[in-house]
PQR file with spaces between the fields and no chain letter, atoms N, CA, C, O and H, PARSE charges and radii, in Angstrom:
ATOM       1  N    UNK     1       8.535 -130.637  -29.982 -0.4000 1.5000
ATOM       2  CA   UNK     1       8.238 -129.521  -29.109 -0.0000 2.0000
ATOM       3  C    UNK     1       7.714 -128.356  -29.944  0.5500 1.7000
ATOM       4  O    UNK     1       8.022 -128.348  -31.136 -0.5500 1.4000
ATOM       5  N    UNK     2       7.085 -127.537  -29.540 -0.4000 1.5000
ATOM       6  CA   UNK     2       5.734 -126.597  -30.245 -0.0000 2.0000
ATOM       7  C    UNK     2       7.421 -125.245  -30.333  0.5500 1.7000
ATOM       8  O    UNK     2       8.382 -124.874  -29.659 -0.5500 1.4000
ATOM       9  H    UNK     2       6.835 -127.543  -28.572  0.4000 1.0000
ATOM      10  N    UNK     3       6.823 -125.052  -31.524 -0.4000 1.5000
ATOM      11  CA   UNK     3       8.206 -123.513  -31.877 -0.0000 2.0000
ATOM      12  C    UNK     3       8.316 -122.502  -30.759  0.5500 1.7000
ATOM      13  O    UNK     3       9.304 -121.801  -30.542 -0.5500 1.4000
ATOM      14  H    UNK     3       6.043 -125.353  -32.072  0.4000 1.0000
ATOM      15  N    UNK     4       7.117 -122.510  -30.036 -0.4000 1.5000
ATOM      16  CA   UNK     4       7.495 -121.547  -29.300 -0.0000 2.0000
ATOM      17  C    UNK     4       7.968 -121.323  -28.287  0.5500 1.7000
ATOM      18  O    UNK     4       8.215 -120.189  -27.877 -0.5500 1.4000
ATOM      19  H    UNK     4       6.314 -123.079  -30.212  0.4000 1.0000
ATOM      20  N    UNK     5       8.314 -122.989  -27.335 -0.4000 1.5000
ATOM      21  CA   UNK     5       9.128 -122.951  -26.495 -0.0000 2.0000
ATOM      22  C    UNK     5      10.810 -123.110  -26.848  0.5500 1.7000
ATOM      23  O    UNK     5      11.511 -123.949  -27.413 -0.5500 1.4000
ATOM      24  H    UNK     5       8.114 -123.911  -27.667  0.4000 1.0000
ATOM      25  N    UNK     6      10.987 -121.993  -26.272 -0.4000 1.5000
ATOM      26  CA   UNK     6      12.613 -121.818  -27.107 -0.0000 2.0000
ATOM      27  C    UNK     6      13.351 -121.820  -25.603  0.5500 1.7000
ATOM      28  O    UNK     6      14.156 -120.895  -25.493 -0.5500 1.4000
ATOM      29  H    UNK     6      10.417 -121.311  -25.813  0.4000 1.0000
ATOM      30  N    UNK     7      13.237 -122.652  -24.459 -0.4000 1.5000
ATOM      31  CA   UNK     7      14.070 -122.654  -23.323 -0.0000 2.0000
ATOM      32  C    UNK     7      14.404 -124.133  -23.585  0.5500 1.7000
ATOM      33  O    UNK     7      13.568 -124.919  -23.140 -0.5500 1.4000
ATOM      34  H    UNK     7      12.583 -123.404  -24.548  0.4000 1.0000
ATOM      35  N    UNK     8      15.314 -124.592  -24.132 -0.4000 1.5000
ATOM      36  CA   UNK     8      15.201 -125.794  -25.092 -0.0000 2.0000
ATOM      37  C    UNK     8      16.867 -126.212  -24.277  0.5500 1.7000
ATOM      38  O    UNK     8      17.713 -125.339  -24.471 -0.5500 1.4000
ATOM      39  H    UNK     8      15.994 -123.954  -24.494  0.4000 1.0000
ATOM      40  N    UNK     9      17.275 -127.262  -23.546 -0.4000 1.5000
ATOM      41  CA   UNK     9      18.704 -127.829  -23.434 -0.0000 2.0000
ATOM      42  C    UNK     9      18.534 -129.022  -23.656  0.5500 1.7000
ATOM      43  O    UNK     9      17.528 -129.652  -23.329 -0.5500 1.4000
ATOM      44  H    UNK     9      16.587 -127.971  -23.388  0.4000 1.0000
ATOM      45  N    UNK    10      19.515 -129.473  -24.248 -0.4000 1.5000
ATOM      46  CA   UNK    10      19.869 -131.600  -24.701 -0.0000 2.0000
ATOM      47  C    UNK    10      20.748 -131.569  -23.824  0.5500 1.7000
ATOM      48  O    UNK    10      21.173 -130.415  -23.767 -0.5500 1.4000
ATOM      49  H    UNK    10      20.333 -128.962  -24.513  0.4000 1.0000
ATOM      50  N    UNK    11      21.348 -132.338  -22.975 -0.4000 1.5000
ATOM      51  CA   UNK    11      22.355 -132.998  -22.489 -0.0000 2.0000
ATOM      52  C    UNK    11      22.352 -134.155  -22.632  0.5500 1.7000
ATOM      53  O    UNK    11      21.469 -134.855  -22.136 -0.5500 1.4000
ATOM      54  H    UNK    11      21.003 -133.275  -23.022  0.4000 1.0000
ATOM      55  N    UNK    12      23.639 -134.783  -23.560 -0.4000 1.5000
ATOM      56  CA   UNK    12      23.946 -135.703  -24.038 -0.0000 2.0000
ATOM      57  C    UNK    12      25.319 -136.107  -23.948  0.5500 1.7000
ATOM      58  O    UNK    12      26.187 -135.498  -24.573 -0.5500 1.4000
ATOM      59  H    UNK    12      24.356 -134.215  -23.962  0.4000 1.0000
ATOM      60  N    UNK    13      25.661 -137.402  -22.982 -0.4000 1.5000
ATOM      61  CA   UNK    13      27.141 -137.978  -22.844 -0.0000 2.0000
ATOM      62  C    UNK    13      27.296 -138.791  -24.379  0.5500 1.7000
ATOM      63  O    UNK    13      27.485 -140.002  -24.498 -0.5500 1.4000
ATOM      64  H    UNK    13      24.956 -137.897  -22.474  0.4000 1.0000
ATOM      65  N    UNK    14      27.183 -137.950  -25.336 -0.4000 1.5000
ATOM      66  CA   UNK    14      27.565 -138.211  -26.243 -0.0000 2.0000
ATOM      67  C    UNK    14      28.108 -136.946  -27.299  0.5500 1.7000
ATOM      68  O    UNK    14      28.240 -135.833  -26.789 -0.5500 1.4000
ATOM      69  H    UNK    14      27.029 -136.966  -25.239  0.4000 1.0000
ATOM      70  N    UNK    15      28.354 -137.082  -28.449 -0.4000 1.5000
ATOM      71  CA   UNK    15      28.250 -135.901  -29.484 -0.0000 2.0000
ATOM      72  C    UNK    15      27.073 -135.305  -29.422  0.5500 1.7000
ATOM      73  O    UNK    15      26.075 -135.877  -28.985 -0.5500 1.4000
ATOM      74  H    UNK    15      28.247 -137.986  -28.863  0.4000 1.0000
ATOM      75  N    UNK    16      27.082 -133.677  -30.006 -0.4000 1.5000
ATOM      76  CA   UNK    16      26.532 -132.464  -28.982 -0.0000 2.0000
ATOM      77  C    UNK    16      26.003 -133.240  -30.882  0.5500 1.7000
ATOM      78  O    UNK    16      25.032 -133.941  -30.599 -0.5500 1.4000
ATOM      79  H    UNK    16      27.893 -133.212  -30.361  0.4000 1.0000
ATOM      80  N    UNK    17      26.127 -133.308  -31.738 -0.4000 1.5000
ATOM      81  CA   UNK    17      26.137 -132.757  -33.908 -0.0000 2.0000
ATOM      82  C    UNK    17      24.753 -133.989  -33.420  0.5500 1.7000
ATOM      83  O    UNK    17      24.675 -135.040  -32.785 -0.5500 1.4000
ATOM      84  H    UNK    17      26.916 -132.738  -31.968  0.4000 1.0000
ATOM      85  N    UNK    18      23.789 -133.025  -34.206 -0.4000 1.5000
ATOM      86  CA   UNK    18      22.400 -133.232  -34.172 -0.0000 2.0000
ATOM      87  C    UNK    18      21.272 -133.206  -33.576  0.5500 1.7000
ATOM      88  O    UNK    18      20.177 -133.524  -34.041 -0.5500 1.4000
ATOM      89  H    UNK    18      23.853 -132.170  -34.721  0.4000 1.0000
ATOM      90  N    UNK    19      21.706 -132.552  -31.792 -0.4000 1.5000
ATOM      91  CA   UNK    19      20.735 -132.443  -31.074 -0.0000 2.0000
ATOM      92  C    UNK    19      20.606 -130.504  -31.429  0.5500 1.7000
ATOM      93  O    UNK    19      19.847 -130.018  -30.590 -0.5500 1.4000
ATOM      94  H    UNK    19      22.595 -132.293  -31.414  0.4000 1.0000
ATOM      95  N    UNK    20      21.031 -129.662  -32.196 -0.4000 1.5000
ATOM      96  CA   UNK    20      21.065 -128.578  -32.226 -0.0000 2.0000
ATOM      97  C    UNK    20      19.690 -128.200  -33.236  0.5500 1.7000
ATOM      98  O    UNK    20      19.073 -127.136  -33.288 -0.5500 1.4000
ATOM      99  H    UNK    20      21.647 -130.057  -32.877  0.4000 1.0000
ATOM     100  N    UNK    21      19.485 -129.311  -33.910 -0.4000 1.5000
ATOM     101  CA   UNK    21      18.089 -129.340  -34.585 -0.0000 2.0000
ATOM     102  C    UNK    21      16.691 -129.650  -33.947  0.5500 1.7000
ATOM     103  O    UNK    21      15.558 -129.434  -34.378 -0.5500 1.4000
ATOM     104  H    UNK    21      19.986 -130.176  -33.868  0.4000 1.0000
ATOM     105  N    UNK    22      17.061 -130.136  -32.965 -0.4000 1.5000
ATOM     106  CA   UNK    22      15.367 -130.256  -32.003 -0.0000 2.0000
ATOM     107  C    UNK    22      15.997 -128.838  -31.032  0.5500 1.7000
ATOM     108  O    UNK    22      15.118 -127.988  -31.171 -0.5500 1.4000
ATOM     109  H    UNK    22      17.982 -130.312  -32.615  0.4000 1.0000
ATOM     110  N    UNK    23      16.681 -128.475  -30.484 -0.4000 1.5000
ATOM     111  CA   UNK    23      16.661 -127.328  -29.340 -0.0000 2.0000
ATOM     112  C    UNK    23      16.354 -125.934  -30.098  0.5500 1.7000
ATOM     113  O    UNK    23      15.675 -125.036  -29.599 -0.5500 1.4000
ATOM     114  H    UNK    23      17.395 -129.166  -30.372  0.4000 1.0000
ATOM     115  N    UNK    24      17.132 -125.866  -31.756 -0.4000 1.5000
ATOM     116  CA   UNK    24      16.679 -124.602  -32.042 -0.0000 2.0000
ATOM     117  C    UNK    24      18.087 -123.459  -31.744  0.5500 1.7000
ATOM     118  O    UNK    24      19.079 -123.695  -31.055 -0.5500 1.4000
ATOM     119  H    UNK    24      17.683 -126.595  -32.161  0.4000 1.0000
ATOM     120  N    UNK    25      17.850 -122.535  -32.307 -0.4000 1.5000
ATOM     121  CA   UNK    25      19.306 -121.851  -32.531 -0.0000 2.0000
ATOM     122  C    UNK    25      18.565 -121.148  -30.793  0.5500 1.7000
ATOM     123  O    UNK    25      19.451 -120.450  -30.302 -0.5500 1.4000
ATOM     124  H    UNK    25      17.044 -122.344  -32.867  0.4000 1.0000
ATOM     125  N    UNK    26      17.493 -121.164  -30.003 -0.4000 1.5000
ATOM     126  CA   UNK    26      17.745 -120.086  -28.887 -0.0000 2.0000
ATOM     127  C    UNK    26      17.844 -121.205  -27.583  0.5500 1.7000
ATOM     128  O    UNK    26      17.544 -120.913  -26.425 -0.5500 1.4000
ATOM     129  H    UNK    26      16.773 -121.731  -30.402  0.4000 1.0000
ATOM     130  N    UNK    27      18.311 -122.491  -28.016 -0.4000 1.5000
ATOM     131  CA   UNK    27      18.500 -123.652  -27.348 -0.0000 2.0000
ATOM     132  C    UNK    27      19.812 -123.627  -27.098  0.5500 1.7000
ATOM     133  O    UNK    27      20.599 -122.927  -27.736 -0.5500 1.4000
ATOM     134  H    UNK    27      18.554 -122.728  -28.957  0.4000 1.0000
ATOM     135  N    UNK    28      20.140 -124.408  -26.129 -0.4000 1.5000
ATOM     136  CA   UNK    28      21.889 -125.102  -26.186 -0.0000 2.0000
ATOM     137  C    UNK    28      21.683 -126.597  -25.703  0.5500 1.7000
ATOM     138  O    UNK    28      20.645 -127.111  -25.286 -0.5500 1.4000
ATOM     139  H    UNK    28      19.501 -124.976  -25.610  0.4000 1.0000
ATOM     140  N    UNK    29      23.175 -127.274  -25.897 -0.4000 1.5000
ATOM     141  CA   UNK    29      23.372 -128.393  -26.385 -0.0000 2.0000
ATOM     142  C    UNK    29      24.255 -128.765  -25.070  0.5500 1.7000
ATOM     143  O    UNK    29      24.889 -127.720  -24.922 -0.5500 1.4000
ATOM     144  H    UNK    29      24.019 -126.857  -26.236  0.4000 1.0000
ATOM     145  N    UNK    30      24.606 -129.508  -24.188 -0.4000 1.5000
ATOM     146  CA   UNK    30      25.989 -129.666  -23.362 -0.0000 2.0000
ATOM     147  C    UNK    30      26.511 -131.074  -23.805  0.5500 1.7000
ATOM     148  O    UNK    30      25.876 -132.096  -23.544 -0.5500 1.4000
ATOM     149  H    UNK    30      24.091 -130.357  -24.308  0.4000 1.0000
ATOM     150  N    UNK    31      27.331 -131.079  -24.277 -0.4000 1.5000
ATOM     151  CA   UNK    31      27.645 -132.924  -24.920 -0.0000 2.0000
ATOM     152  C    UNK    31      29.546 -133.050  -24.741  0.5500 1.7000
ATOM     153  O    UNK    31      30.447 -132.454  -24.150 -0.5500 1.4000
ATOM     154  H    UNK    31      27.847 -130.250  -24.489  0.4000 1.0000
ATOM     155  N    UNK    32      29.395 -134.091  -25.565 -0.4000 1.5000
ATOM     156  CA   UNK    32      30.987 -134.399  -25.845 -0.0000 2.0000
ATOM     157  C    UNK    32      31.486 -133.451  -27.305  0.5500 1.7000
ATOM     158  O    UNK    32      30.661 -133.212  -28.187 -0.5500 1.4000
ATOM     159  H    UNK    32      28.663 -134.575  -26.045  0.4000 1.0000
ATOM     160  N    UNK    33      32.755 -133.031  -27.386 -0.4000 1.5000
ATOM     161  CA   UNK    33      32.484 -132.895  -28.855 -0.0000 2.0000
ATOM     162  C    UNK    33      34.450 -132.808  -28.716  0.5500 1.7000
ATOM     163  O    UNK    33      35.155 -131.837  -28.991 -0.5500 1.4000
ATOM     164  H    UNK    33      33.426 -133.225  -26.670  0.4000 1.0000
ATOM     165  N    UNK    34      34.841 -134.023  -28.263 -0.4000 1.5000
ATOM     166  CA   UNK    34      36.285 -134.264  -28.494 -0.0000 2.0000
ATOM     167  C    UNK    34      36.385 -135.354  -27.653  0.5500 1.7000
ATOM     168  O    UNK    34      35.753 -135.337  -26.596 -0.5500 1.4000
ATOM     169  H    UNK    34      34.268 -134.812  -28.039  0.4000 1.0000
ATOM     170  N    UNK    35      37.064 -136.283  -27.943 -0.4000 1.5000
ATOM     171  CA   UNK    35      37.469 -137.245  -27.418 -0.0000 2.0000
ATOM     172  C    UNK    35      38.951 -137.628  -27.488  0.5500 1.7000
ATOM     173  O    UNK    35      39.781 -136.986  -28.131 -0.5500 1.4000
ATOM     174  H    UNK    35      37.577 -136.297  -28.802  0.4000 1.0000
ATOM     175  N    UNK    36      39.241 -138.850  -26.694 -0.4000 1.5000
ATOM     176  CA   UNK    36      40.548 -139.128  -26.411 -0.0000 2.0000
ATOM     177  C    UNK    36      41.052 -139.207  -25.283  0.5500 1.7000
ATOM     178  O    UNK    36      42.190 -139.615  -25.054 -0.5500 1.4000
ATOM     179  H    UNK    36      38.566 -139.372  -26.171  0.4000 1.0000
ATOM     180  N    UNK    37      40.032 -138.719  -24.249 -0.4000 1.5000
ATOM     181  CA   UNK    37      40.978 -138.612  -22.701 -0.0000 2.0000
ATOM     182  C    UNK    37      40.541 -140.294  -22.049  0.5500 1.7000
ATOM     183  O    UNK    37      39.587 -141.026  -22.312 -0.5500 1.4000
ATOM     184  H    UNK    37      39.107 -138.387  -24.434  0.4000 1.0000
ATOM     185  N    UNK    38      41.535 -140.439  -21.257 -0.4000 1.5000
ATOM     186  CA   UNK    38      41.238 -141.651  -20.490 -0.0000 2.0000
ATOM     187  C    UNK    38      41.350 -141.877  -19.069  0.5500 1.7000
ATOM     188  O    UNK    38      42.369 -141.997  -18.389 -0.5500 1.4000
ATOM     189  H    UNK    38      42.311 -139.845  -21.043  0.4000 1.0000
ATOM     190  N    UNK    39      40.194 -141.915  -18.750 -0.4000 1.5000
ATOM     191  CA   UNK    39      40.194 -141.614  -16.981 -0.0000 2.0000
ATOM     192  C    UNK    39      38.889 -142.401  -16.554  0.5500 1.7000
ATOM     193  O    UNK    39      38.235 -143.129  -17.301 -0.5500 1.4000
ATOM     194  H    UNK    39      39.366 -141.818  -19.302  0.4000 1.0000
ATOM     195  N    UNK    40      38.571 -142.075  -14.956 -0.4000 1.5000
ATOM     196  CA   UNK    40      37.917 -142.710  -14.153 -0.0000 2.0000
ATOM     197  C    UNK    40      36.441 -141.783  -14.993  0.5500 1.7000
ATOM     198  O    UNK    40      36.496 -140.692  -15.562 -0.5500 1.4000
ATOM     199  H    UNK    40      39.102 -141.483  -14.350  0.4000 1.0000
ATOM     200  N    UNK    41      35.033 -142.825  -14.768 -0.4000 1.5000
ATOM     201  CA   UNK    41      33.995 -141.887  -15.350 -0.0000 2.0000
ATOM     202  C    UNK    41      33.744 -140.716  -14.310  0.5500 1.7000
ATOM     203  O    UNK    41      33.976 -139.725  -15.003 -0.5500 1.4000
ATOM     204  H    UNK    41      34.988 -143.711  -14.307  0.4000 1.0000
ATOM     205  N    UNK    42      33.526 -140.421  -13.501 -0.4000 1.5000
ATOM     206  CA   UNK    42      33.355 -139.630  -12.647 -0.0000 2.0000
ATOM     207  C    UNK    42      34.270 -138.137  -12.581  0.5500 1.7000
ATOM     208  O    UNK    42      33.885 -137.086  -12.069 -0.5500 1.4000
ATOM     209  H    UNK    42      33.338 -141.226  -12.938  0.4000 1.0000
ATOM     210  N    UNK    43      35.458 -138.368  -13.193 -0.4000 1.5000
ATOM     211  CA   UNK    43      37.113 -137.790  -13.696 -0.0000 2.0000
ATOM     212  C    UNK    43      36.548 -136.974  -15.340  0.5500 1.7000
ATOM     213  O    UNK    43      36.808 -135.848  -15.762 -0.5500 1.4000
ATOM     214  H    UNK    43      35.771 -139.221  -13.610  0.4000 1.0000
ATOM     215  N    UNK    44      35.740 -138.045  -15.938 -0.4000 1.5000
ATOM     216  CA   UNK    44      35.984 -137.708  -17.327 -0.0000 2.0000
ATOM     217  C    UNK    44      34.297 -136.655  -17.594  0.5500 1.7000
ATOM     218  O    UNK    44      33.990 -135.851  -18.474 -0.5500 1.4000
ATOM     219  H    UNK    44      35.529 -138.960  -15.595  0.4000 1.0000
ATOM     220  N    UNK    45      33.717 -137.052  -16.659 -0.4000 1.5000
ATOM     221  CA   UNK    45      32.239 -136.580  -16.800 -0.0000 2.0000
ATOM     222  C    UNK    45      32.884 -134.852  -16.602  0.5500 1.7000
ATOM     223  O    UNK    45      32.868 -134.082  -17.562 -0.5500 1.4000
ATOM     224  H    UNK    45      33.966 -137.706  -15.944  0.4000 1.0000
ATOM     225  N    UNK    46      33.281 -134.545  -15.598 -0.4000 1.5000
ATOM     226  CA   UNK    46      33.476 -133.527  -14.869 -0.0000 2.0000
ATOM     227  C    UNK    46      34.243 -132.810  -15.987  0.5500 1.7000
ATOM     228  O    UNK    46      33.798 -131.783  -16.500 -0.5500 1.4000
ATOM     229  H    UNK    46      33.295 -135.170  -14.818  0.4000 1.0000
ATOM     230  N    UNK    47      35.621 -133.472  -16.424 -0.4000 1.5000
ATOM     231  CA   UNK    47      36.256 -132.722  -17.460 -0.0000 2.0000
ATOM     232  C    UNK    47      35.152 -132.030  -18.726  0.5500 1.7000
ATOM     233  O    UNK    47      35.049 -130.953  -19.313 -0.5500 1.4000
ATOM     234  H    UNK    47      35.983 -134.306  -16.008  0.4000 1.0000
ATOM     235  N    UNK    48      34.630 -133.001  -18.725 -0.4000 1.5000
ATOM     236  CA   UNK    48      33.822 -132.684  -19.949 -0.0000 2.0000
ATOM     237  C    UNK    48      32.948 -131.976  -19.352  0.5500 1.7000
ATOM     238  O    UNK    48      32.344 -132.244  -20.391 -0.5500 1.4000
ATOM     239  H    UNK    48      34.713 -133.876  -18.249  0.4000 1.0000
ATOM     240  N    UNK    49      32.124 -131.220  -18.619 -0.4000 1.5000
ATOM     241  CA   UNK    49      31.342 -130.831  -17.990 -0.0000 2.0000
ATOM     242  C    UNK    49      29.869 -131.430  -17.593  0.5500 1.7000
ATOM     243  O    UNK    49      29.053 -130.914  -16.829 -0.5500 1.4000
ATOM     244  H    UNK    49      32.614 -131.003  -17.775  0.4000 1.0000
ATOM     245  N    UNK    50      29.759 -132.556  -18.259 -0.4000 1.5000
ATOM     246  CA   UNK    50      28.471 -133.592  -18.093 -0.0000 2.0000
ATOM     247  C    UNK    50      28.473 -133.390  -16.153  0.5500 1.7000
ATOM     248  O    UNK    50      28.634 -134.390  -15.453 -0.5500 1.4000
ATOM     249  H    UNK    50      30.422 -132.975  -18.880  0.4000 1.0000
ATOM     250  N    UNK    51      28.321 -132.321  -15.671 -0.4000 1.5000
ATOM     251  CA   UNK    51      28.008 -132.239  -13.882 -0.0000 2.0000
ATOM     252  C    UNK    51      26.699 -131.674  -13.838  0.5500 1.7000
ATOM     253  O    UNK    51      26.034 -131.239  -14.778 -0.5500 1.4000
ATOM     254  H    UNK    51      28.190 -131.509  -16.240  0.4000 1.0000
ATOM     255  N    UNK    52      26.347 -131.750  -12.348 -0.4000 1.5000
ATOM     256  CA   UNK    52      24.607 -131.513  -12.257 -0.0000 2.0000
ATOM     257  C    UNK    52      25.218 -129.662  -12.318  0.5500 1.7000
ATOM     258  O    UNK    52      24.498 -128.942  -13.010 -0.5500 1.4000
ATOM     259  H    UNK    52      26.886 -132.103  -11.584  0.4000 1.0000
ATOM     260  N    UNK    53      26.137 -129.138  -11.813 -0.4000 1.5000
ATOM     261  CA   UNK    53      25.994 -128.008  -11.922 -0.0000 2.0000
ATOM     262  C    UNK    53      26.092 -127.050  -13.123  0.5500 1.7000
ATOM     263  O    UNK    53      25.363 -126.088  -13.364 -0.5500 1.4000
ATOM     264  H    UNK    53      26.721 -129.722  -11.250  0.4000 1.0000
ATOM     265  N    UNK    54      27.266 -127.565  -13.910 -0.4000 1.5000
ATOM     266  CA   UNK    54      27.387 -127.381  -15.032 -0.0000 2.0000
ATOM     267  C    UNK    54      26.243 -127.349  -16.183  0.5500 1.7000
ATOM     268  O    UNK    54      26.203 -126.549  -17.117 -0.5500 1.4000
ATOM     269  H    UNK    54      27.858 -128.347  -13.714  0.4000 1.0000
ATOM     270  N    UNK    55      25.325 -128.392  -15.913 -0.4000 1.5000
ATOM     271  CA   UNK    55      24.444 -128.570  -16.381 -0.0000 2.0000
ATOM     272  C    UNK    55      22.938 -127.334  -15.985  0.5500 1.7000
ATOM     273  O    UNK    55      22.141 -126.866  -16.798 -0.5500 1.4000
ATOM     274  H    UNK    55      25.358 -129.042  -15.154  0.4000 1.0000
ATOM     275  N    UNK    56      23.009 -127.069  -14.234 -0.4000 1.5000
ATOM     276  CA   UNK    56      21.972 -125.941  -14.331 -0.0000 2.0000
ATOM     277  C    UNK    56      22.532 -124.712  -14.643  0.5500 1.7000
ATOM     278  O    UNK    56      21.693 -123.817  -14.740 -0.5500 1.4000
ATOM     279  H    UNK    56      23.657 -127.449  -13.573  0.4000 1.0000
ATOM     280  N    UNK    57      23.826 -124.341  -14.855 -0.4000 1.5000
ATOM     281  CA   UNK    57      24.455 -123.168  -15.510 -0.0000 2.0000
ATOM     282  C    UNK    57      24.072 -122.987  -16.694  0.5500 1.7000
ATOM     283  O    UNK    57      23.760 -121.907  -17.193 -0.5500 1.4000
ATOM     284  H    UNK    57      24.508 -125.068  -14.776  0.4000 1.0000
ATOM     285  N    UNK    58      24.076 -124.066  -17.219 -0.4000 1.5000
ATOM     286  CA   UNK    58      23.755 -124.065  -18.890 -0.0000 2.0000
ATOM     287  C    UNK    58      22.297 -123.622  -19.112  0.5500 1.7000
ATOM     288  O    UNK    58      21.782 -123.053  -20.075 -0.5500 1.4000
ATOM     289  H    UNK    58      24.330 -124.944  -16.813  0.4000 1.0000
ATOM     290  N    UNK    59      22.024 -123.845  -18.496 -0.4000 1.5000
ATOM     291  CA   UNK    59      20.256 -123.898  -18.529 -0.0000 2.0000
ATOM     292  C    UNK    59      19.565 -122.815  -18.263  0.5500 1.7000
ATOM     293  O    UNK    59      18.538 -122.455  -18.839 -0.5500 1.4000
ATOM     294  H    UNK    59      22.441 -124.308  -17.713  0.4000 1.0000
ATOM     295  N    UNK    60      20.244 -122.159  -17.188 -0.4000 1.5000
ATOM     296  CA   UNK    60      20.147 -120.599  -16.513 -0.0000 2.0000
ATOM     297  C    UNK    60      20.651 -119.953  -17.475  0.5500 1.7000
ATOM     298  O    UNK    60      20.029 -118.948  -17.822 -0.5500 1.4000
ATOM     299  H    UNK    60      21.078 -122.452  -16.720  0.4000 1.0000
ATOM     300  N    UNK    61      21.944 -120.308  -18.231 -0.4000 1.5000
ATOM     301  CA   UNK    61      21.939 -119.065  -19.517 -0.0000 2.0000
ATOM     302  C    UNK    61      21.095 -119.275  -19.939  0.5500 1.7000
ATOM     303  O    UNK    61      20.165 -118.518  -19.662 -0.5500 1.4000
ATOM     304  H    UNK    61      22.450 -121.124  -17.949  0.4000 1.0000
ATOM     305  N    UNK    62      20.874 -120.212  -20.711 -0.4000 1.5000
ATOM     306  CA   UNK    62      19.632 -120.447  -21.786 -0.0000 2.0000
ATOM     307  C    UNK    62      18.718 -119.489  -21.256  0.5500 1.7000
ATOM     308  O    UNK    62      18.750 -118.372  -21.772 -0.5500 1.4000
ATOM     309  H    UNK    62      21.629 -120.827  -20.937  0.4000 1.0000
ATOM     310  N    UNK    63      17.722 -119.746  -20.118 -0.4000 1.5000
ATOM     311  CA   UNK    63      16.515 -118.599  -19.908 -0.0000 2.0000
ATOM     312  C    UNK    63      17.165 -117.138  -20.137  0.5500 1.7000
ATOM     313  O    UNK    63      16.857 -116.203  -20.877 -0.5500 1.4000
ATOM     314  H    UNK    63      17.695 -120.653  -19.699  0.4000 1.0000
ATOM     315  N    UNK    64      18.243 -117.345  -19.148 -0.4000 1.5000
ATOM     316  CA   UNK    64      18.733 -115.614  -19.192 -0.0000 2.0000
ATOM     317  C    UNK    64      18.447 -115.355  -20.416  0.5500 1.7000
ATOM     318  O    UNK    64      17.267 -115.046  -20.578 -0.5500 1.4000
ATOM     319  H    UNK    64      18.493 -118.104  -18.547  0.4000 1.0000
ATOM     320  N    UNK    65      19.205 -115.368  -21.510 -0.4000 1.5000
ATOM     321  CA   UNK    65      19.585 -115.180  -23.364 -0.0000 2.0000
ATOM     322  C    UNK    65      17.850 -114.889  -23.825  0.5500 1.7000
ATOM     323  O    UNK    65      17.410 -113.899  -24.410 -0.5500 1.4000
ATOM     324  H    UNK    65      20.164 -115.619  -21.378  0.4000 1.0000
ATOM     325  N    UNK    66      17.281 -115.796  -23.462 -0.4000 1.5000
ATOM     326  CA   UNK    66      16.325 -115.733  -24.035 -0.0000 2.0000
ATOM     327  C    UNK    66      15.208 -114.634  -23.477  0.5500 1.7000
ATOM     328  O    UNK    66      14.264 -114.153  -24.104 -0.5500 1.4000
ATOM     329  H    UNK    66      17.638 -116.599  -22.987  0.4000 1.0000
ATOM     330  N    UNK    67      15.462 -114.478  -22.605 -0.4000 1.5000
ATOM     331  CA   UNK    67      14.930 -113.371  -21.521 -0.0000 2.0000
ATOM     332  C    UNK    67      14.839 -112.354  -22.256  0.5500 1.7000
ATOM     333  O    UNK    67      13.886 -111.727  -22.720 -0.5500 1.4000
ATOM     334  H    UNK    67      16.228 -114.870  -22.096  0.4000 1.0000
ATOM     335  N    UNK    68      16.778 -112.182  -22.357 -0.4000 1.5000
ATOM     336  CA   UNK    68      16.890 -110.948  -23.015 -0.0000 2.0000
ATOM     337  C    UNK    68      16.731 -110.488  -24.370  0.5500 1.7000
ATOM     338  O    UNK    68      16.908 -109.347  -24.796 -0.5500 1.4000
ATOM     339  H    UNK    68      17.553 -112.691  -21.980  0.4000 1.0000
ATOM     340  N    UNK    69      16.351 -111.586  -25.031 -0.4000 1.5000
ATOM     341  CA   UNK    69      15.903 -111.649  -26.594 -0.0000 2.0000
ATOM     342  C    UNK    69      14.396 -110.452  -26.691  0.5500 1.7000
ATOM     343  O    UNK    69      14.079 -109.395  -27.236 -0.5500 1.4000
ATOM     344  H    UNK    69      16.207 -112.513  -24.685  0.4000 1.0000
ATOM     345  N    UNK    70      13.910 -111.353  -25.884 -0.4000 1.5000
ATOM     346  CA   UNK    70      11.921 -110.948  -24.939 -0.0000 2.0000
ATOM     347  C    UNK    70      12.424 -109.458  -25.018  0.5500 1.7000
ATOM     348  O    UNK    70      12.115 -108.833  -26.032 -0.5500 1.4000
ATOM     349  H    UNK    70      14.168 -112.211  -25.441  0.4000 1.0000
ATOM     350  N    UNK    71      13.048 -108.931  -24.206 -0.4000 1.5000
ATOM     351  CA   UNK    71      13.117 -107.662  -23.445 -0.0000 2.0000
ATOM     352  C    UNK    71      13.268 -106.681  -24.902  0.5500 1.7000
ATOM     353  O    UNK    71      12.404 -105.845  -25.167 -0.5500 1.4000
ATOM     354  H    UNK    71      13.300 -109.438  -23.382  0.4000 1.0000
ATOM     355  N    UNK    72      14.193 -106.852  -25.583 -0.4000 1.5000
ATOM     356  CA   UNK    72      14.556 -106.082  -26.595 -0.0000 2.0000
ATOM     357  C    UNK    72      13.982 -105.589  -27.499  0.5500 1.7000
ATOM     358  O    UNK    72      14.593 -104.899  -28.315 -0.5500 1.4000
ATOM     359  H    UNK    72      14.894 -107.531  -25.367  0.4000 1.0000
């Protein structure tokens, strides 16, 4: 992706350690980054926040942040 798009999210049902290098420090990451629980997937997605909403929250900061980077 070209440097200058910095509205950058990975979501990954996995470990968040290494997608922080393609998104960029004005990027975010939504992943796993602890394990151990044991539940239904649907139970464990949610805990972890892997949800569609959770997921456009994340994303809406991201622009916001970066918005306000612009503005300053």
């Amino acid at each position: 992706m070209p440097p200058s798009l910095k509205n950058r999210l990975a979501v990954e049902a996995g470990a968040t350690l290494g997608w922080w290098k393609y998104v960029g420090e004005q990027g975010g990451v939504v992943g796993l980054d602890a394990f151990g629980i044991s539940a239904p997937g649907d139970v464990a997605m949610d805990y972890f926040g892997l949800t569609v909403g959770h997921v456009v929250a994340q994303a809406r900061q991201v622009v916001k942040r970066n918005r306000q980077l612009v503005e300053t």
